[in-house]
N, C-alpha and C positions, 0 to 999 in steps of 0.2 A: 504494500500500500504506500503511493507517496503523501508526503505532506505537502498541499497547495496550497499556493499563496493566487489564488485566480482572481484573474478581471471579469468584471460580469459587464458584455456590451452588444446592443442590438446586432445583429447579424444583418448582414448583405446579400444580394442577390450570388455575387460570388461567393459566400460562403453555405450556400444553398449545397452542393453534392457529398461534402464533407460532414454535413449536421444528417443529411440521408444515412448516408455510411456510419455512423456515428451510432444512430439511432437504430438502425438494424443489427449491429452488430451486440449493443447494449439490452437489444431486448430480443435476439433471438430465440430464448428460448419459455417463452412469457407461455403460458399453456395454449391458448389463443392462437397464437402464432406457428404454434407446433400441429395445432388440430388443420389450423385453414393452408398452411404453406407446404405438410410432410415433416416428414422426418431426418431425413438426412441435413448436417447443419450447412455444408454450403451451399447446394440448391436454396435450402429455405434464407439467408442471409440475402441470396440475390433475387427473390423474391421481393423480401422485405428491402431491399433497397429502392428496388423501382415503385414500389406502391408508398415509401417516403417523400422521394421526391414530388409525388403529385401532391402530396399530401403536405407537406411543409413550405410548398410552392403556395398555396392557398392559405395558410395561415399567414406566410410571410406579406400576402395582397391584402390579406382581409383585415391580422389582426398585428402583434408583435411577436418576434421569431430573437430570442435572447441566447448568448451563447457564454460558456467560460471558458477561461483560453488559461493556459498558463504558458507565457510567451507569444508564440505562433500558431501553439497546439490548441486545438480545440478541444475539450476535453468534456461538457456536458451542454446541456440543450433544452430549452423551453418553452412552450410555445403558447398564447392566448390569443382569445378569439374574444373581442369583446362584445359586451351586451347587442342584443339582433343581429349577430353576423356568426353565430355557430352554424348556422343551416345552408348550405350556400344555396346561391340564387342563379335563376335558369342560365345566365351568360356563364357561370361556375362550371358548369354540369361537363361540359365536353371533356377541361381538363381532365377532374378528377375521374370521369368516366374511364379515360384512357389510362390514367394512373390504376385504376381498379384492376382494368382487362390485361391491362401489362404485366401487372405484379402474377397474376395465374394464369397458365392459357388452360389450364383443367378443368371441366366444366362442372366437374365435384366439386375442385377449389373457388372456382366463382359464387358457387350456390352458399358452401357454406360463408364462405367473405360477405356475401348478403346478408345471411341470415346474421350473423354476428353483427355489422354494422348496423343492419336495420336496424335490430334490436335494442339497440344502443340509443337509436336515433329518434322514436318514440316513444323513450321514455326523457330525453332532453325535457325540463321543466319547459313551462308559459313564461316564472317569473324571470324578468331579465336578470344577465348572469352572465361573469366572465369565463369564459370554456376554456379550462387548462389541459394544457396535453400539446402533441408527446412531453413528457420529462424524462431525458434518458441521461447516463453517465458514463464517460467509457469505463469500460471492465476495471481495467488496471487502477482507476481510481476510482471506483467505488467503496465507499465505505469511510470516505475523508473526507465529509462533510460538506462538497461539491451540490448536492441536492438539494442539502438544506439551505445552501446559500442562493440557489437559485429561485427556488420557493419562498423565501423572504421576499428577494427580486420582486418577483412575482405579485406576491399578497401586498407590496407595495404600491406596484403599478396602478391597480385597482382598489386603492384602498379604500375600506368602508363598505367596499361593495360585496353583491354577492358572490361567491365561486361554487363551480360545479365540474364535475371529473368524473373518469370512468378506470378502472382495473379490473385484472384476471387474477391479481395475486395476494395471497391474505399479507403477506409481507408487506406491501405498499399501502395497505387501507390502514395499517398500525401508524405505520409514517406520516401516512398523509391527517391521520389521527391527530397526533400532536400538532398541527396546524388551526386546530379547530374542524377540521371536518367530520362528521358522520354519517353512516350509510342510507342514504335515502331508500334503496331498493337492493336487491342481490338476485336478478334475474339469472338463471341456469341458462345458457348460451351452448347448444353443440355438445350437450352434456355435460358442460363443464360449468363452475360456480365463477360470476363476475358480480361486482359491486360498483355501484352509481352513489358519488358521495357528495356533500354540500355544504357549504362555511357560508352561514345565512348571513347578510349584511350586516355592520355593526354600528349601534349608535354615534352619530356622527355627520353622518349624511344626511340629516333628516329622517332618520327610521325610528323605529323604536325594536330594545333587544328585550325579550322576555324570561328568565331566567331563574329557575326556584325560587318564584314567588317575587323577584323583584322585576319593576319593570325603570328602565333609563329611557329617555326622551327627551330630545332638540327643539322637537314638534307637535304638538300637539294636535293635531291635524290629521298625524297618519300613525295608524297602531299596527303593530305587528304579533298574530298568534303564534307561539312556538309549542306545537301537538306531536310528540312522538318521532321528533325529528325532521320532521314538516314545520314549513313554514306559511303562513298565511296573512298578507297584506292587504289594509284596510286604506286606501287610497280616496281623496276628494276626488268626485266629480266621476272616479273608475270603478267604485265599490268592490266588496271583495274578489282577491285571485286567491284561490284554494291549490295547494299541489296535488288534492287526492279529490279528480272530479266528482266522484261519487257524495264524498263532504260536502260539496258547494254549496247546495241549497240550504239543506240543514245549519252548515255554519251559519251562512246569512241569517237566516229567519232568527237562529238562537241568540245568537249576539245583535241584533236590534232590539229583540225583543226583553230581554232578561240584561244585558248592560248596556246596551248603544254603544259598544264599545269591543273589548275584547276580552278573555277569559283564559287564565293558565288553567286548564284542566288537572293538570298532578296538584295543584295546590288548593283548587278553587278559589284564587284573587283573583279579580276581576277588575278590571282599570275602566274608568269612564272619565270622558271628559281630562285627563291626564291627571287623574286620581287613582291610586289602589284601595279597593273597597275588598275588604275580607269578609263579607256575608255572601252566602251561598243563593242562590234565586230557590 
């Protein structure tokens, strides 16, 4: 393991094949990656390279594409997509298409590459959200605290806001743990187990954070329910975004009705008006 002293600096369109390579090689063998590209590692390494580049070509347009260097060396990689531009949009489509069909010409490995992605892709929340991913490290330095400094980066760029991410590996949901994140979802993908995880916004922005029983606020204007790792935003003029459709209506009705406001359900405090009222309806 080396000890790094790294620079953390936007990357460039020239340094676009190297963060490919980079990022294939770091995450070769991510379960994922093994089920949709094969088995053998360098066929599946040059898979994953070609379906990188389309892939970090469109972050790098859409959102920011951060790299750590130590010297020359490129040595980790980050990518965000910021709020309404996770999804790309039809002028998008060609690239990444091609980036898809290139990465497998198997028509097994296409189907599953779909199904993983899809799946991925509808459960992306409503509420806006910066989309973090790839975060890879090269081999040799992993473990030297190269991630977490890039994830700092990161939760800087967009600070206050929310973040949302996806993994195959329990290893990384621990990681990404201490950041503040937790699992929104853990959909079975290809028979295999992945986790969709989320770092709800934080007071600061104009939000409000809700948190055993206490609630912080900017604004009084706009409340935020935190339910079981879900989040639900009480907006002017937009009324409530639910993350679990199914809740939407119910929430609404209960929270006009019984606080005009918002309710920690684990504690039963209730904020109105930017008040915590501790009676139960």
């Amino acid at each position: 393991m080396n000890t790094p002293v790294p620079g953390i600096f936007p990357l460039g369109s020239q340094h676009l094949p190297a963060a490919a390579d980079l990022c294939a090689l770091a995450m070769k063998d991510n379960p994922l990656h093994v089920r949709v590209f094969g088995q053998p590692d360098s066929p599946r390494v040059r898979r994953l390279t070609r379906l990188f580049r389309g892939l970090l070509a469109y972050v790098h347009r859409k959102g920011a594409l951060v790299g750590a260097f130590n010297g020359r060396e490129l040595v980790g990689v980050i990518g965000l997509l910021p709020p309404r531009h996770c999804k790309p949009a039809f002028r998008d489509m060609p690239g990444l298409l091609l980036a898809l069909l290139m990465s497998t010409k198997s028509p097994v490995g296409l189907i599953r590459l779909a199904v993983w992605l899809g799946t991925w892709a509808r459960i992306d929340p409503a509420e806006p959200h910066w989309h973090l991913g790839p975060l890879a490290v090269k081999p040799a330095w992993q473990g030297s605290g190269i991630g977490t400094q890039l994830m700092k980066h990161a939760l800087h760029h967009g600070k206050g806001d929310c973040f949302y991410l996806e993994t195959d590996t329990p290893a990384n949901v621990v990681f990404y743990g201490k950041f503040g994140f937790s699992v929104r979802a853990a959909p079975e993908i290809l028979s295999l187990p992945s986790w969709v995880m989320i770092r709800p916004g934080a007071a600061g922005d104009g939000g409000v954070v809700v948190r055993h029983g206490q609630v912080q606020s900017d604004d009084r204007d706009e409340r935020l329910c935190f339910i079981a790792y879900r989040c639900m935003y009480v907006k002017p003029g937009r009324g409530i975004e639910c993350s679990v459709p199914l809740l939407q209506n119910f929430m609404r009705t209960f929270f006009r009705n019984h606080y005009g406001g918002c309710v920690d359900i684990a504690t039963g405090n209730g904020w109105h008006d930017g008040r915590v009222n501790n009676t139960k309806p």
